[in-house]
NUSE-774890 format. One record per residue (C-alpha): residue in three letters; z, y, x. Coordinates in steps of 0.001 Angstrom, whole numbers, plus 500000, padded with zeros to 6 digits. Each point is the difference from the previous one (the first is absolute). Layout:
BEGIN
PT  code  up  north  east
PT  ALA  Z  Y  X
...
END
This chain:
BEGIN
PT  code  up  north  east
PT  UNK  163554  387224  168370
PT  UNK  503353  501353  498435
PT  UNK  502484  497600  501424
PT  UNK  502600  500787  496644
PT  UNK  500905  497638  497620
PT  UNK  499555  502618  497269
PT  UNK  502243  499866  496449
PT  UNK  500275  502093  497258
PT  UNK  502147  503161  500834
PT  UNK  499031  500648  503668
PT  UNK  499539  503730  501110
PT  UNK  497170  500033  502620
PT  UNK  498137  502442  502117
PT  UNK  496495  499438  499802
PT  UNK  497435  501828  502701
PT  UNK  495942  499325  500990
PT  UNK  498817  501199  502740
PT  UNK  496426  502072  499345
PT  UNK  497005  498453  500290
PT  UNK  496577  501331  500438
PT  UNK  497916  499174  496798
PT  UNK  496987  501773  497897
PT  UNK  499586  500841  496491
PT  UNK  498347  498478  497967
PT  UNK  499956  501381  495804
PT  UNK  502054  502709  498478
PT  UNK  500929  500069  496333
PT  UNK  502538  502199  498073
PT  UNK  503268  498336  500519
PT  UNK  498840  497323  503401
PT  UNK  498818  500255  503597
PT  UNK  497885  496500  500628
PT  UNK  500667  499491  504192
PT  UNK  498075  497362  501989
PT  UNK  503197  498049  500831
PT  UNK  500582  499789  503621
PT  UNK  502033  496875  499289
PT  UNK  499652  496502  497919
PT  UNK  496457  498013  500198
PT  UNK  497645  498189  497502
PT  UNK  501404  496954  498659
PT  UNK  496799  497918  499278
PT  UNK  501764  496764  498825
PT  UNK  500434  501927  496795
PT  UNK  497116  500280  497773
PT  UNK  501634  501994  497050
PT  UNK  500822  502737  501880
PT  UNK  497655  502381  502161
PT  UNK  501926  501977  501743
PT  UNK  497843  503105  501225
PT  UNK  501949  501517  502767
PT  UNK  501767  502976  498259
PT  UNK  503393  500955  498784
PT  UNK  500176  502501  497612
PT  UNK  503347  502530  500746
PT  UNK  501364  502239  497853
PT  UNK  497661  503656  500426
PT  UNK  503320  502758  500337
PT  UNK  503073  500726  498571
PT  UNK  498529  501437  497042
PT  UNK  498534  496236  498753
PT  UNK  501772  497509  498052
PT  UNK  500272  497655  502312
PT  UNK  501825  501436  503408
PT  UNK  503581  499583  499013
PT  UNK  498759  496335  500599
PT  UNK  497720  500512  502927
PT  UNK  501890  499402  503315
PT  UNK  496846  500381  502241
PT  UNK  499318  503240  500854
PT  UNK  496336  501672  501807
PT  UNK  499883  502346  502685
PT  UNK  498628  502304  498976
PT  UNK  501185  499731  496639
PT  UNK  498394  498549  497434
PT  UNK  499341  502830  497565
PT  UNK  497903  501739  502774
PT  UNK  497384  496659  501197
PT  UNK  497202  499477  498847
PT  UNK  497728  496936  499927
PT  UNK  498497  499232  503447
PT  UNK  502705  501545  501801
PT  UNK  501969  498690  502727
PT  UNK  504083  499957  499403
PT  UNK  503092  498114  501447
PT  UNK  501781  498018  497372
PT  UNK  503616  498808  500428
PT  UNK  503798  499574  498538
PT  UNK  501866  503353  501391
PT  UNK  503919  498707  500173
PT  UNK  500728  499235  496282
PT  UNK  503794  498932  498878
PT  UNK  499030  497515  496781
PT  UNK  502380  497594  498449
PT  UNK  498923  496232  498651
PT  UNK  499859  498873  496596
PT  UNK  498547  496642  500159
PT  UNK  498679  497528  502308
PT  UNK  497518  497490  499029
PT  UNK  499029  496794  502003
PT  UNK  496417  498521  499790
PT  UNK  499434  496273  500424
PT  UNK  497319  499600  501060
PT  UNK  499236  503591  501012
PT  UNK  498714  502160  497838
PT  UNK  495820  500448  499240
PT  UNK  499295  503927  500356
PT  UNK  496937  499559  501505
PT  UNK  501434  501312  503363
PT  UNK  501169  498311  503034
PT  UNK  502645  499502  500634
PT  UNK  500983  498807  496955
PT  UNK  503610  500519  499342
PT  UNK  503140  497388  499684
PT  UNK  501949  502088  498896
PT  UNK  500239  503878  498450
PT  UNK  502552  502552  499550
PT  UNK  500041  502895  497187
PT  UNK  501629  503318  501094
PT  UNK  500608  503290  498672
PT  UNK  500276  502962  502142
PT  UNK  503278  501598  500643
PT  UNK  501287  501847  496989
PT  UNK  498225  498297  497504
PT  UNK  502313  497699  497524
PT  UNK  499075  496338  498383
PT  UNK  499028  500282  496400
PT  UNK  499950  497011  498861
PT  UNK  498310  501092  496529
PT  UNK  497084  500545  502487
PT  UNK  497235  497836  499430
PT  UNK  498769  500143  503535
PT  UNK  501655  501854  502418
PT  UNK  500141  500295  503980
PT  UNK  498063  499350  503210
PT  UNK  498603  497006  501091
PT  UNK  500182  499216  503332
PT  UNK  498649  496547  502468
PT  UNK  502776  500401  502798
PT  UNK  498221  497779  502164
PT  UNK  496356  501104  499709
PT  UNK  497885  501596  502786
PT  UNK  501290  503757  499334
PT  UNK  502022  500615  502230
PT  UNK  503195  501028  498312
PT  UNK  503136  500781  501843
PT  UNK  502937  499016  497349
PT  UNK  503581  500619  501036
PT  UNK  502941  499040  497934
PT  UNK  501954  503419  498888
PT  UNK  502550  498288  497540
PT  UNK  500721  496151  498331
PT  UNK  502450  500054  497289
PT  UNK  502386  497437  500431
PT  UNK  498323  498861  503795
PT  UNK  503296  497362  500266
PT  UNK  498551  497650  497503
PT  UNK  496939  497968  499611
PT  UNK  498377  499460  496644
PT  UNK  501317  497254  497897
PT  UNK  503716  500087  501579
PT  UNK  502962  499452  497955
PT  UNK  503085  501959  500388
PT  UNK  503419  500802  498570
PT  UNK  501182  503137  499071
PT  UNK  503633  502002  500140
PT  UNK  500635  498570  496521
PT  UNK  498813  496180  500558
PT  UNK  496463  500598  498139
PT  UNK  497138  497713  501288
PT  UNK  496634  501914  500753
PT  UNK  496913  499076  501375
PT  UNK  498002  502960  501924
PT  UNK  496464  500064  498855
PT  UNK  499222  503062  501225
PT  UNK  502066  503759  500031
PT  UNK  499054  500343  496097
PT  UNK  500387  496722  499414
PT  UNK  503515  498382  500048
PT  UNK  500469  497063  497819
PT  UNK  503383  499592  498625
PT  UNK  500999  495820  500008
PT  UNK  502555  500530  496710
PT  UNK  497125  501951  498336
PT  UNK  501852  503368  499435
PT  UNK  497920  502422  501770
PT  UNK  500841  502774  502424
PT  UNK  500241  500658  503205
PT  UNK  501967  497836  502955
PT  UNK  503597  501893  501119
PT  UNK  500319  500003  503742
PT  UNK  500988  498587  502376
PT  UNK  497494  496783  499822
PT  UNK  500873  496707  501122
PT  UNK  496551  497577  500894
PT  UNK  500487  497226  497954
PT  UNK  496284  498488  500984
PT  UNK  496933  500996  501475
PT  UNK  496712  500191  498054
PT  UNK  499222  496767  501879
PT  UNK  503080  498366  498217
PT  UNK  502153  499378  503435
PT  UNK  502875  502161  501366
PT  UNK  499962  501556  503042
PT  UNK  503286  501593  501619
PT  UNK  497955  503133  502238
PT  UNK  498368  501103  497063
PT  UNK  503121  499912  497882
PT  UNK  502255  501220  502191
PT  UNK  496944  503190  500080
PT  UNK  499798  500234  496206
PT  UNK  504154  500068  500177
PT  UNK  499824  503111  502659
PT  UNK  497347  501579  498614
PT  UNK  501295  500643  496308
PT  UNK  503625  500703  500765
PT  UNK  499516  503193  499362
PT  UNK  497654  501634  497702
PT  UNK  498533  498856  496957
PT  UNK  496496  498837  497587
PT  UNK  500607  504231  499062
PT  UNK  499814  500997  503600
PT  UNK  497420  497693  501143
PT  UNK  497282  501418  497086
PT  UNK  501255  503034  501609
PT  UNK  498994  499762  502820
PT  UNK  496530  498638  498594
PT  UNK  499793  503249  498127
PT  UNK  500535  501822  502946
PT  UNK  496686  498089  502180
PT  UNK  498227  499531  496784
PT  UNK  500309  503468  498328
PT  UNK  499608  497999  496941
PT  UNK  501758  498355  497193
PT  UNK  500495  496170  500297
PT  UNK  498779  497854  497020
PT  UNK  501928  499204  496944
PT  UNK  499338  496560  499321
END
């Protein structure tokens, strides 16, 4: 289990260690593998899980710019029958979204997951035209993925906090993209930042006396900076 309270915005390293498994179809663009990982979930009748995950088949298919599992050997070259090693080689990805399930989420797999995040591997910008986009992974699920914080844009605040800006401006931080002016005017906050409340509605002088430190120098410009810089992307334009 990924102990990270993940948000929208984080730059993570994301590695799998190989696992022995078998093969067990090949198509055009997929590799079906005999998970080594997850079980049955017989509670749920609607789904019938069969014991394969399908993985994108090479570089040359349509799906392996979304494919963060990789074979050993490599997928183009199995064939069905044959034994492989499948695993996560050390992948920089940053997160888009992060949905929470209550209760957790039917998939006909155990365990079935509270909560997911959606990722997209490093280099690889939001569209937000996209009808779909991203990976979708159960942090806390029986792989045994190895997730390390690279980057958080704007770590000093918690989600929901209020703050002040240079110019007196109100905000409230829902997320890096997401700053919510109080007088309705738009744009950006001006550093330095002054706490004004936590996202639980109560002041607290450590954490505002950090948020005080931590923005008096730099700015909103150089913080999506630095994003870009971990990220290789382009944040959203919301």
């Amino acid at each position: 289990m990924a102990d990270i309270d993940f948000r929208t915005g984080d730059v993570l390293e994301i590695f799998c260690p190989f696992t022995e498994a078998r093969v067990a179809g090949v198509s055009a663009g997929d590799v079906s593998i005999r998970w080594p990982w997850w079980r049955n979930d017989a509670d749920v009748e609607w789904i019938d899980w069969n014991g394969n995950v399908a993985i994108a088949g090479g570089p040359d298919t349509p799906g392996w710019s979304n494919e963060l599992f990789r074979t050993e050997p490599p997928a183009e070259l199995l064939q069905v029958g044959a034994d492989c090693r499948v695993g996560i080689p050390p992948t920089v990805v940053h997160v888009i979204e992060v949905q929470r399930f209550d209760p957790p989420l039917e998939t006909g797999r155990l365990p079935r997951p509270h909560r997911e995040i959606v990722v997209l591997t490093r280099g690889v910008s939001e569209d937000l035209n996209a009808v779909e986009q991203g990976i979708g992974l159960n942090p806390d699920d029986d792989i045994p993925l190895m997730i390390r914080l690279v980057f958080r844009p704007y770590a000093f605040l918690d989600l929901g906090d209020d703050v002040a800006d240079r110019h007196g401006r109100a905000w409230c931080f829902d997320g890096p993209w997401e700053w919510r002016a109080y007088d309705g005017q738009g744009g950006t906050p001006a550093w330095p930042l002054t706490l004004l409340t936590g996202g639980d509605g109560l002041g607290d002088a450590k954490r505002s006396a950090t948020v005080s430190t931590a923005t008096q120098t730099g700015s909103h410009e150089i913080e999506v900076e630095r994003w870009r810089r971990a990220a290789h992307a382009e944040p959203p334009v919301r």
